[in-house]
N, CA, C and O atoms as a Tinker XYZ file with bonds, in Angstrom:
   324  protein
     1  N    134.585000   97.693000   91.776000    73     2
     2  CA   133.378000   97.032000   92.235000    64     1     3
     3  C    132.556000   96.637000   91.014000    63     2     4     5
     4  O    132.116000   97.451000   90.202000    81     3
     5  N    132.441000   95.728000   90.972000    73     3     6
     6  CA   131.370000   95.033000   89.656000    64     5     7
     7  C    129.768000   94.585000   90.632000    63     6     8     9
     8  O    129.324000   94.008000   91.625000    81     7
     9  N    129.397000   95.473000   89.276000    73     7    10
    10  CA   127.307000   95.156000   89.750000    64     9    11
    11  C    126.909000   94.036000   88.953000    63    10    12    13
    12  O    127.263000   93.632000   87.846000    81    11
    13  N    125.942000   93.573000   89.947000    73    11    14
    14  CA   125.269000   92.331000   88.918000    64    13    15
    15  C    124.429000   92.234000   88.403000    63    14    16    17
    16  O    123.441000   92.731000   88.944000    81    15
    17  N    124.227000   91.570000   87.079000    73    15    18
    18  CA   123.759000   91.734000   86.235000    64    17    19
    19  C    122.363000   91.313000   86.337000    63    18    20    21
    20  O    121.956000   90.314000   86.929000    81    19
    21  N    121.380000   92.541000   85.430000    73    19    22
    22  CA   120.100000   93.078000   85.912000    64    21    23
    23  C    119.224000   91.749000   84.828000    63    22    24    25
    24  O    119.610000   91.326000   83.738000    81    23
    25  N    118.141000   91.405000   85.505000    73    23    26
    26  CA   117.367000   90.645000   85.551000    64    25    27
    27  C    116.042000   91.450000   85.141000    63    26    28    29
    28  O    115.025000   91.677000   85.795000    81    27
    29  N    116.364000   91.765000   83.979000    73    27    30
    30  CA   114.701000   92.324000   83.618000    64    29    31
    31  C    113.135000   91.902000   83.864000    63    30    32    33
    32  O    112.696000   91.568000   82.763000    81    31
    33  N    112.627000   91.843000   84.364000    73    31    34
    34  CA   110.971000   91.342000   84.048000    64    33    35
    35  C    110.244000   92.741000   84.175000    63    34    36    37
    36  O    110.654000   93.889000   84.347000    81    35
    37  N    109.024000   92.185000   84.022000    73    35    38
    38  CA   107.924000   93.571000   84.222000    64    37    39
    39  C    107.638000   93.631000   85.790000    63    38    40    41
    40  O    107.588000   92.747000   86.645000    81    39
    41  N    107.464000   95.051000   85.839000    73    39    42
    42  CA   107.747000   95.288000   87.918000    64    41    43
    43  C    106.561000   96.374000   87.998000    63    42    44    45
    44  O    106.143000   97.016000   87.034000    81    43
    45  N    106.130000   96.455000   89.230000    73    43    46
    46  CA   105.174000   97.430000   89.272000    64    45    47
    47  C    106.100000   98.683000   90.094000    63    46    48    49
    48  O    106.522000   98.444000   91.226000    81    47
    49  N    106.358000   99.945000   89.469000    73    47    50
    50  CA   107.455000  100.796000   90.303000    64    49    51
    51  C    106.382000  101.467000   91.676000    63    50    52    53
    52  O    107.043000  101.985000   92.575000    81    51
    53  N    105.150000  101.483000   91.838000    73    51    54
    54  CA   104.641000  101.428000   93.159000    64    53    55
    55  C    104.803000  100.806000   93.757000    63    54    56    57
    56  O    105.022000  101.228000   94.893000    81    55
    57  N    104.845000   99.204000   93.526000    73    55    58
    58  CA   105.184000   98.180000   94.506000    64    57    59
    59  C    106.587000   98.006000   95.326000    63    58    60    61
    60  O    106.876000   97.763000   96.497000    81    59
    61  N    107.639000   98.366000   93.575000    73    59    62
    62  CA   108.891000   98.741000   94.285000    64    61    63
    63  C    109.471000   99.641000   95.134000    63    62    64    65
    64  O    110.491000   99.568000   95.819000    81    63
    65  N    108.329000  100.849000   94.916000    73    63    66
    66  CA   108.981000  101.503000   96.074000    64    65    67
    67  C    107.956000  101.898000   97.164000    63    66    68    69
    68  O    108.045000  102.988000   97.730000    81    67
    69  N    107.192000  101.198000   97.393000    73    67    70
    70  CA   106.900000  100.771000   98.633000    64    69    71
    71  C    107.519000   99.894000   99.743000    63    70    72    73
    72  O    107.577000  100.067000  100.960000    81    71
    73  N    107.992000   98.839000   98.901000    73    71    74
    74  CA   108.500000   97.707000   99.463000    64    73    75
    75  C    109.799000   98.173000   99.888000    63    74    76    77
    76  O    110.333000   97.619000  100.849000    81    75
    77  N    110.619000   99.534000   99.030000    73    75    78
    78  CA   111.941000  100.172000  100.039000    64    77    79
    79  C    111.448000  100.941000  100.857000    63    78    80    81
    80  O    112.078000  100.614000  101.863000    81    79
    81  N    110.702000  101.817000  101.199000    73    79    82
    82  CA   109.777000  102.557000  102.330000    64    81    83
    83  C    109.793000  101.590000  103.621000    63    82    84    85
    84  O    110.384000  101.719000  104.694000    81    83
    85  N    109.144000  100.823000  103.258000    73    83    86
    86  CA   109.015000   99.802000  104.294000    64    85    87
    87  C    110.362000   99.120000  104.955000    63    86    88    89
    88  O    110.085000   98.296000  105.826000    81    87
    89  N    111.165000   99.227000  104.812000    73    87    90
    90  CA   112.540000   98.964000  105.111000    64    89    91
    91  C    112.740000   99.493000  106.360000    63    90    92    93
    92  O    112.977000   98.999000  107.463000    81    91
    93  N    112.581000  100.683000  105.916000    73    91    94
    94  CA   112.387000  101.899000  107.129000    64    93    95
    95  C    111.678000  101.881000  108.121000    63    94    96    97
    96  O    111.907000  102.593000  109.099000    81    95
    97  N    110.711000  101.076000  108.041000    73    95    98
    98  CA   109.244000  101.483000  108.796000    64    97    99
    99  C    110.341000  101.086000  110.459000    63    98   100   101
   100  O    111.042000  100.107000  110.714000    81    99
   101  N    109.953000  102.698000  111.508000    73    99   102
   102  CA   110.173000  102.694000  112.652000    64   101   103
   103  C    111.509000  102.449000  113.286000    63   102   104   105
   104  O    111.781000  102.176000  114.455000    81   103
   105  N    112.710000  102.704000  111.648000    73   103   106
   106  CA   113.885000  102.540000  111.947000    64   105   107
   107  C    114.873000  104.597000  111.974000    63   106   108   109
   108  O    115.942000  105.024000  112.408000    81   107
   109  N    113.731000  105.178000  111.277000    73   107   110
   110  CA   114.170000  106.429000  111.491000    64   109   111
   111  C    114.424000  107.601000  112.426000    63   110   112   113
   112  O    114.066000  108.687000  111.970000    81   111
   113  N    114.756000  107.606000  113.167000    73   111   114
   114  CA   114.459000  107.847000  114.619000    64   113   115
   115  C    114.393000  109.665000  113.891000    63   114   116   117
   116  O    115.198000  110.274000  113.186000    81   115
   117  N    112.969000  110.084000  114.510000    73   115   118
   118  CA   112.796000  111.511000  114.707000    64   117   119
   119  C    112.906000  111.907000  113.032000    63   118   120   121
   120  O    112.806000  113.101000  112.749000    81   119
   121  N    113.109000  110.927000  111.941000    73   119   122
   122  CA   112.444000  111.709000  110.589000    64   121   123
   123  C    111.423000  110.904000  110.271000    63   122   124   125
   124  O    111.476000  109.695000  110.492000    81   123
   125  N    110.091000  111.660000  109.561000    73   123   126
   126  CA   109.250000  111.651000  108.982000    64   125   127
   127  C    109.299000  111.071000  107.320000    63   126   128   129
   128  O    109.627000  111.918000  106.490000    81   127
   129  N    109.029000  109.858000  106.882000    73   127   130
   130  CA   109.340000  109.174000  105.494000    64   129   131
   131  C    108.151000  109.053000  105.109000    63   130   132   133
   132  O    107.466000  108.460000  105.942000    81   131
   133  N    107.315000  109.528000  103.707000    73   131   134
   134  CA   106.413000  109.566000  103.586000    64   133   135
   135  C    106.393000  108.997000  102.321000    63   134   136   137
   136  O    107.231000  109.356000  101.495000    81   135
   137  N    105.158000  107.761000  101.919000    73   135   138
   138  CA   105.294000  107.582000  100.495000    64   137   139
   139  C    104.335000  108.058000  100.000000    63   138   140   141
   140  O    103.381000  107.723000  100.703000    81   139
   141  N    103.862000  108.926000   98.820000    73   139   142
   142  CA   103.245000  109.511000   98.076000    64   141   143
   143  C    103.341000  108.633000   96.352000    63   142   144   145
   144  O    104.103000  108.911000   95.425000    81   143
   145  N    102.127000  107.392000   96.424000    73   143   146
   146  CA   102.063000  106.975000   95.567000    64   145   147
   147  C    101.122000  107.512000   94.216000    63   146   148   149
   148  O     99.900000  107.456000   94.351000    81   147
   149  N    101.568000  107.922000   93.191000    73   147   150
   150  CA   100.769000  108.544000   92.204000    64   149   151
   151  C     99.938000  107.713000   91.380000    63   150   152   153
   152  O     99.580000  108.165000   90.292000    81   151
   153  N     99.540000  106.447000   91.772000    73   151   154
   154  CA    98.154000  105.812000   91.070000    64   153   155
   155  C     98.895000  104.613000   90.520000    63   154   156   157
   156  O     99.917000  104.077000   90.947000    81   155
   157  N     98.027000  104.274000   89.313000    73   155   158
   158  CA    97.940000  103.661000   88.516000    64   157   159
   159  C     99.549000  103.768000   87.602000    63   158   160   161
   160  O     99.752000  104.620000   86.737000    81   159
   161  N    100.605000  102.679000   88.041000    73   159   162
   162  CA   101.795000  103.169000   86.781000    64   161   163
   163  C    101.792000  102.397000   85.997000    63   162   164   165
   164  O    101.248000  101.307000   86.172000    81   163
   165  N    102.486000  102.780000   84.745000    73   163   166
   166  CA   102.506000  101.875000   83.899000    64   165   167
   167  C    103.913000  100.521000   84.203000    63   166   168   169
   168  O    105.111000  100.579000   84.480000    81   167
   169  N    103.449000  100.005000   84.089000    73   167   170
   170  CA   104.629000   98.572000   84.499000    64   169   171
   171  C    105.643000   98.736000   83.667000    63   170   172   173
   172  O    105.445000   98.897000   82.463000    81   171
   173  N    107.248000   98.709000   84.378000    73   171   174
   174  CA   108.243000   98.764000   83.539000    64   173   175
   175  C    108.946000   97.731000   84.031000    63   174   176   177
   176  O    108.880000   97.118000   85.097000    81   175
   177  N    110.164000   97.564000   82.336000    73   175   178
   178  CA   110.671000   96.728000   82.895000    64   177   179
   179  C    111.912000   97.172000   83.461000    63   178   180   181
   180  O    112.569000   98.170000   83.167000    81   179
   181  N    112.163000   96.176000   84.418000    73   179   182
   182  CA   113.314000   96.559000   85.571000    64   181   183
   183  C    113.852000   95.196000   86.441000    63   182   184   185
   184  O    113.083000   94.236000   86.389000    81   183
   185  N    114.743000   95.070000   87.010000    73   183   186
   186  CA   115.174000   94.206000   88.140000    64   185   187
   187  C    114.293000   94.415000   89.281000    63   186   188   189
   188  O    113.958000   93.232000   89.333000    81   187
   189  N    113.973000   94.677000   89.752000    73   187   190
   190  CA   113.175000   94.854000   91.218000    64   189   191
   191  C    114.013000   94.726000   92.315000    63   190   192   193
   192  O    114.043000   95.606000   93.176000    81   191
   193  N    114.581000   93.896000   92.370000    73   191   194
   194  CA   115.568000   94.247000   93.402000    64   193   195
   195  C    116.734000   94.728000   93.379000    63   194   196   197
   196  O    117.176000   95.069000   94.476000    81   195
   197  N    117.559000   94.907000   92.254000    73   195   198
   198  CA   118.162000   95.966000   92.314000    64   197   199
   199  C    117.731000   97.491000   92.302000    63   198   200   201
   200  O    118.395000   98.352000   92.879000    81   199
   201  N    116.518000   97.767000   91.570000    73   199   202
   202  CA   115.959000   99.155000   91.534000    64   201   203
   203  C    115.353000   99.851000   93.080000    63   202   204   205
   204  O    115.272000  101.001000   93.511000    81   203
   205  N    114.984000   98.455000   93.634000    73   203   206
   206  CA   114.916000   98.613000   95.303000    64   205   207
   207  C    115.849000   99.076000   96.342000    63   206   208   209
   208  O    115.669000   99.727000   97.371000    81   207
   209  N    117.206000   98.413000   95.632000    73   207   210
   210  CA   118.272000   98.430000   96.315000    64   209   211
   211  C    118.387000  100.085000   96.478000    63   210   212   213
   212  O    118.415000  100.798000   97.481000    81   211
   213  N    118.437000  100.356000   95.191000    73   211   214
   214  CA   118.487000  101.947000   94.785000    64   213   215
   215  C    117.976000  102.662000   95.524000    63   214   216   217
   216  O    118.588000  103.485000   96.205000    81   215
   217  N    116.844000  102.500000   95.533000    73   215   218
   218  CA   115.637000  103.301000   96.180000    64   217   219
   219  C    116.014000  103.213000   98.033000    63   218   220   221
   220  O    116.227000  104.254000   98.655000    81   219
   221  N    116.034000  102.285000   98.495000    73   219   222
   222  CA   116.675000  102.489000  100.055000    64   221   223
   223  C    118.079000  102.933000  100.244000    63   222   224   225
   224  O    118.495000  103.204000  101.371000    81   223
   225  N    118.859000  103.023000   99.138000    73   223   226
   226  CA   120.533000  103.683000   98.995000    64   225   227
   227  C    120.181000  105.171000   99.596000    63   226   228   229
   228  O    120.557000  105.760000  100.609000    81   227
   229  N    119.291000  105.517000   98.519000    73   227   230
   230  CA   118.364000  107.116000   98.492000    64   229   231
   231  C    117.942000  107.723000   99.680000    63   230   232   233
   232  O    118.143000  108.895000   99.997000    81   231
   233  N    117.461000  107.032000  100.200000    73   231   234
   234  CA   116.534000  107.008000  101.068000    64   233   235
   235  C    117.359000  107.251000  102.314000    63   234   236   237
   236  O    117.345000  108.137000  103.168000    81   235
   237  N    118.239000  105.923000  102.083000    73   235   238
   238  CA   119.341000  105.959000  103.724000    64   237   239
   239  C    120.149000  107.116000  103.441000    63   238   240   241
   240  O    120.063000  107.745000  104.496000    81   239
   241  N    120.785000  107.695000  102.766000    73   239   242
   242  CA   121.754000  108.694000  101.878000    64   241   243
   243  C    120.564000  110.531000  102.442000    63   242   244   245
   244  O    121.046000  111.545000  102.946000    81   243
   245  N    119.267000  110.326000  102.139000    73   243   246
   246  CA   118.809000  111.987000  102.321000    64   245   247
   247  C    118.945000  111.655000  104.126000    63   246   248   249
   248  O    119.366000  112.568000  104.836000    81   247
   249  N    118.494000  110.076000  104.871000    73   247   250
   250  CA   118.254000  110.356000  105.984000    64   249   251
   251  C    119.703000  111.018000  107.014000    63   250   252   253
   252  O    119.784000  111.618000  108.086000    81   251
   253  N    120.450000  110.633000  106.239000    73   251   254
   254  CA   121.712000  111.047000  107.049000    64   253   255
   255  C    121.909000  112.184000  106.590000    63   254   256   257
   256  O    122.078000  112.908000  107.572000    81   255
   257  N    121.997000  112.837000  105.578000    73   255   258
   258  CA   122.112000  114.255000  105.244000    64   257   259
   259  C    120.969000  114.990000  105.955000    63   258   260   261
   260  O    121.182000  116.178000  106.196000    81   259
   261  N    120.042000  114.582000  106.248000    73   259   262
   262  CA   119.117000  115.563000  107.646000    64   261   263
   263  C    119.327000  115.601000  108.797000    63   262   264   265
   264  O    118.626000  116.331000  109.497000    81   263
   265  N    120.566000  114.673000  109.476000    73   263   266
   266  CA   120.680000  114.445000  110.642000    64   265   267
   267  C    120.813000  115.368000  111.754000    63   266   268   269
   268  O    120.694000  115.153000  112.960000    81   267
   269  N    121.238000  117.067000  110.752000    73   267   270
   270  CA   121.968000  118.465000  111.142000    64   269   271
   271  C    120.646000  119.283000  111.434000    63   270   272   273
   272  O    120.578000  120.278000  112.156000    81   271
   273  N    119.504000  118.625000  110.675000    73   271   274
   274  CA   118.602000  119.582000  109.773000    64   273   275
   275  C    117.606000  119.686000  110.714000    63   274   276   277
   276  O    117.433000  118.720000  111.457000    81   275
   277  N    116.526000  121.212000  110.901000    73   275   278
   278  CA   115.546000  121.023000  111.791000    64   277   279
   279  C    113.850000  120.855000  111.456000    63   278   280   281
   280  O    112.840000  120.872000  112.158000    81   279
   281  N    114.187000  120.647000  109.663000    73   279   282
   282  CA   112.699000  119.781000  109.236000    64   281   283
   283  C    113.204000  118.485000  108.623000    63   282   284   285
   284  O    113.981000  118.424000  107.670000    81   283
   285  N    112.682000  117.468000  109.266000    73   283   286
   286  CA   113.451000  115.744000  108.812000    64   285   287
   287  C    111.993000  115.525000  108.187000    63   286   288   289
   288  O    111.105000  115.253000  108.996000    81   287
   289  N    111.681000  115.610000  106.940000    73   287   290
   290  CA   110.798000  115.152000  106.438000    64   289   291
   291  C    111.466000  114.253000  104.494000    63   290   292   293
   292  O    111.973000  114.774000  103.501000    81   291
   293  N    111.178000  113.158000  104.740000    73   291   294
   294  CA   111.391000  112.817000  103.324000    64   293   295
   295  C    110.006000  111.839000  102.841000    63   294   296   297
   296  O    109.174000  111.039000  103.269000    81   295
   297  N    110.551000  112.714000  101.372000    73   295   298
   298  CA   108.878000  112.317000  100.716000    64   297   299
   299  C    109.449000  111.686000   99.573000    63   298   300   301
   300  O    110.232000  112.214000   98.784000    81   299
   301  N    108.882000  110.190000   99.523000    73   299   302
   302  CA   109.096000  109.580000   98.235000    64   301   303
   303  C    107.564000  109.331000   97.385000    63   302   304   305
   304  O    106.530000  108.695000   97.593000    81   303
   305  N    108.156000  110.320000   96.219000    73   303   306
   306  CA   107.035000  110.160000   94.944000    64   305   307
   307  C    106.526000  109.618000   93.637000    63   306   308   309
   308  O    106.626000  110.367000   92.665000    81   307
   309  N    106.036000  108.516000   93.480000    73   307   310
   310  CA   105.706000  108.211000   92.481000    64   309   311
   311  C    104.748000  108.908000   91.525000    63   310   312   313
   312  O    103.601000  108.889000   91.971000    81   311
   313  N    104.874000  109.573000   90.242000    73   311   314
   314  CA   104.296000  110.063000   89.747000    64   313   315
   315  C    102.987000  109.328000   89.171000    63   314   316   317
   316  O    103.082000  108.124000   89.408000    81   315
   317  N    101.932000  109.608000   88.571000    73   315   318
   318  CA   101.315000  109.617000   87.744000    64   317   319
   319  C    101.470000  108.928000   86.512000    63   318   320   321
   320  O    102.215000  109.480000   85.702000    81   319
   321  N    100.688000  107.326000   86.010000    73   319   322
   322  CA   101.010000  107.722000   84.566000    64   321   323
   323  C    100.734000  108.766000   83.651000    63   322   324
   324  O    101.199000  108.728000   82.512000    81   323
């Protein structure tokens, strides 16, 4: 499998991973997805949509590994600069 090739610019990583959160919105049946944005980040550079891609891979990947589980809570965190 060949990935394609990343498209650097400057990205805001709150924005990006909000915008995979939202993917989700009301598609999780019975888990709890929470975004916990930590402020102000410093802008990196990145693809954005591939780093997105990532971020809902993650996301879809813990929701199915809770499917067994009897606390479905996932928390995505952006730190702090």
């Amino acid at each position: 499998m060949r990935f394609p090739a990343a498209k650097l610019a400057p990205a805001s990583a709150n924005t990006i991973v909000h915008e995979a959160v939202e993917v989700f919105s009301g598609r999780l049946d019975g888990i709890t997805l929470k975004n916990v944005a930590g402020g102000n980040l410093l802008t990196v550079r990145a693809d954005a949509g591939l780093l997105r891609s990532v971020i809902v891979n993650l996301i879809d990947n813990a929701a199915e590994a809770l499917e067994t589980c009897s606390l479905r809570e996932i928390t995505v965190i952006t730190p702090r600069a």
